[in-house]
N, C-alpha and C positions, 0 to 999 in steps of 0.2 A: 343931690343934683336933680330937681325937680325937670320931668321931660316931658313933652305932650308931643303925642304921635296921632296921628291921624290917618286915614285912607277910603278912597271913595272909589266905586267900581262899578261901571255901567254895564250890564252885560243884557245880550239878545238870546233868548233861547229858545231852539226852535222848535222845541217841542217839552211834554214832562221829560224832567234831566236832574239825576242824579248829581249834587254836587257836594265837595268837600272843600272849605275854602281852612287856609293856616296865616290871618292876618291878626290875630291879638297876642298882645304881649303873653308871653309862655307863663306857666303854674312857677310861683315861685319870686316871679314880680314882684313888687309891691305896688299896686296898684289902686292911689287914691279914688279916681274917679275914671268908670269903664262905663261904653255906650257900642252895641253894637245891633244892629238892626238889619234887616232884609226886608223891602219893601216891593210890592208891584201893584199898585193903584192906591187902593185903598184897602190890599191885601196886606196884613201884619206875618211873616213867617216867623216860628218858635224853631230856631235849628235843635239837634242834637248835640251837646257836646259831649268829645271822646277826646283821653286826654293817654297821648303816648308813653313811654316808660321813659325816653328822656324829658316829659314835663310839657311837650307842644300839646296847644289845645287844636282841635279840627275841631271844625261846627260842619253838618253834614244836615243839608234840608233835600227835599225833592221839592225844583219849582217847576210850575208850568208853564205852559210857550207864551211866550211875548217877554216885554224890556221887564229886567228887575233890578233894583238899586240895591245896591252892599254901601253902608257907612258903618266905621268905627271912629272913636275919637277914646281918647285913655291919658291919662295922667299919671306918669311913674313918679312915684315920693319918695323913693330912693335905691339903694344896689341892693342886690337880689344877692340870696343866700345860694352857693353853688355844690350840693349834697355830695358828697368823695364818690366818686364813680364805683362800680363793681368791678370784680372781674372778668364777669360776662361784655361785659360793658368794653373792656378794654380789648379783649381778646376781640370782640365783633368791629371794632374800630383800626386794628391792626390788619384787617382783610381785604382784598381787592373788591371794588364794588363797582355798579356800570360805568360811572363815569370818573374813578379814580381807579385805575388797573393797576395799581402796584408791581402789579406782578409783571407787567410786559415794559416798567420803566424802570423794573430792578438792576438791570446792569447796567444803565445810566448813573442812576443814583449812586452804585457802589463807586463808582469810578469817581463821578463830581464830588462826591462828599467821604471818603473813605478816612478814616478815623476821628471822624468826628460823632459829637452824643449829645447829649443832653443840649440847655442853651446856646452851644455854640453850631450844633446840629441845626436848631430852629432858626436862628440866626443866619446861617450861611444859606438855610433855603429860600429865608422869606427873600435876601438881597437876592439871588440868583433867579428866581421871578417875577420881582421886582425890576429888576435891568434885562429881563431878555423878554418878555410880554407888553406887548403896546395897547395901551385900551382903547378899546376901538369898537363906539354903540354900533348895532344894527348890522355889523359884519360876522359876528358869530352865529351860530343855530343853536337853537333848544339842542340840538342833539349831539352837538361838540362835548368831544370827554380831555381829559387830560394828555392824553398822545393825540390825539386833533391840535389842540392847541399850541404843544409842546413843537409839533411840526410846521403852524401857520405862526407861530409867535405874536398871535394877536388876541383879543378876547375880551370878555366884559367881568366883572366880579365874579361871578360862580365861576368863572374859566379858572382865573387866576387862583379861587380856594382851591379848584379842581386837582391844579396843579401842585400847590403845597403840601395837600395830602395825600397825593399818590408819591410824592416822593419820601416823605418823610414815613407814609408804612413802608415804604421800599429797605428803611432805614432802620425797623423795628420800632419807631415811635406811634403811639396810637394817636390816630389825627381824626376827626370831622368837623362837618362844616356845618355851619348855624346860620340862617336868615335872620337880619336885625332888620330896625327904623336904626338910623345913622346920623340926629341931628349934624347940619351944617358939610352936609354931604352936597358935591357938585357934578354933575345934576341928580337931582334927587329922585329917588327911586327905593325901593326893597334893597335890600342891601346885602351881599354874601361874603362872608367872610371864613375861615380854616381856623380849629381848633387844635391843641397839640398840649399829650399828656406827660407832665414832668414830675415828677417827685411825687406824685398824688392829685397836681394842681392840672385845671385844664387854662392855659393860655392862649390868646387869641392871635393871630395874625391875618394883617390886612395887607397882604402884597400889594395892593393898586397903590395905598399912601392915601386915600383921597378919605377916609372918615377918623373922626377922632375916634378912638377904640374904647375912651375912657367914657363916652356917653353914650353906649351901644343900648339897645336895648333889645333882647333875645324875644325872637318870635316862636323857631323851631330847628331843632335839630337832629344830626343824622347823618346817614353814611356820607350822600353826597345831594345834590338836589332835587334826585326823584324821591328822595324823602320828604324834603321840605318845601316842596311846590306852593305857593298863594292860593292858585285853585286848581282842580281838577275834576272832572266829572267825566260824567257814566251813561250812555244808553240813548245820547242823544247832542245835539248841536248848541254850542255855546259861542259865541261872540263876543269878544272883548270891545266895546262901544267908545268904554270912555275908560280912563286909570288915574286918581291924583293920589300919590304919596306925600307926607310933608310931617316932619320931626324938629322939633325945637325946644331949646333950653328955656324955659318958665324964669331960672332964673339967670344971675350972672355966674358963669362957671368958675369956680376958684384957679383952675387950670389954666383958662382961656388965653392968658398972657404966656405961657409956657405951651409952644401948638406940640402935638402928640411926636415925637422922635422914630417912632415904630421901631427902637431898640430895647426898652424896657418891657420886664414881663409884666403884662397886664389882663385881667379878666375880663369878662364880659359882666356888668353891672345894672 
């Protein structure tokens, strides 16, 4: 299932500034044809890349003050191979982290879900924030966690993975959350979704409903989404100018006539 993703990012800086951006497809990809560039006039920047233990690449430059353009454009040539997690890996995925508390939504979860495990565990949480979370752009903050949300019942994708993996560690299942490109996502944007460990397998769940899961394409992953941020930076002023996202299928999807159920276990590819 050939994808082409794209992203373009206008930003002001208002001085030298430290930055880390995580907008290319993650190590493990298959990725025909990659193009990413940082430009300010006729200035070329060579970022660093640093590539995390689950596989996200950062590219981290220092630019200097005035407008700089970010373009990527990548062509995925097919699903990505998804390596068995460690135990480290599991046990860190099972722990409360800033914006999935587990721990303060643990008597909730025992209550809502009490003898339930394995897929019928993930199952009963993706529907239960699924129907009680309304998506709702521009009303949440960067800094809404899973009990913020859990209490306003409203939120944008990282709210709703927020919430799927605070309750499901609540429930002893290892969960986190991965940024994708979402071809035929409405409206389009970076895209957050909750991961959840079964039998060895990590499966995906999109509580919103609103992306095919089967033509995700993994950016970065991590506890919750101060891990997997787009960008971030250091020591100085950054302005978001301009942002276009856009992910689309190259070719005709074999699925397309069958739209995604969000019942079945499926990967990230």
């Amino acid at each position: 299932m050939p994808r082409r993703v794209t992203a373009e990012l206008d930003l002001d800086l208002g001085s030298s500034v430290d930055l880390i951006l995580q907008i290319t497809a993650a190590q493990g990809v298959p990725v025909a044809d990659e193009k990413l560039t940082f430009s300010q006039g006729e200035r070329i920047y060579t970022p660093t890349e640093i590539v995390d233990q689950s596989g996200s690449r950062l590219h981290r430059l220092t630019g200097e003050q005035g407008p700089l353009s970010v373009r990527y454009e990548a062509v995925v040539s097919g699903p990505s191979q998804s390596p068995r997690a460690s135990d480290l890996e599991t046990i860190t995925y099972l722990r409360p982290s800033r914006y999935c508390q587990s721990d303060e939504v643990f008597a909730q979860a025992r209550r809502q879900f009490r003898g339930l495990a394995g897929v019928e565990l993930l199952a009963a949480v993706s529907n239960f924030v699924a129907s009680t979370v309304t998506y709702t752009p521009g009303l949440s903050l960067g800094t809404d966690s899973a009990v913020t949300t859990l209490m306003t019942g409203q939120g944008v994708c990282r709210d709703y993975a927020h919430v799927v993996i605070a309750l499901l560690r609540a429930m002893d299942m290892p969960a986190r959350y991965a940024a994708c490109y979402a071809p035929g996502l409405e409206p389009m944007d970076f895209h957050a979704v909750a991961e959840a460990y079964i039998d060895g397998i990590w499966y995906v769940v999109d509580a919103t409903r609103l992306a095919d899961r089967r033509s995700l394409v993994r950016i970065a992953t991590g506890r919750d989404a101060a891990d997997c941020a787009f960008l971030s930076y250091h020591g100085g002023y950054v302005g978001l100018e301009r942002m276009h996202v856009d992910a689309v299928l190259e070719d005709e999807n074999p699925d397309a006539t069958t739209p995604d159920d969000h019942e079945a276990l499926v990967q990230i590819g």
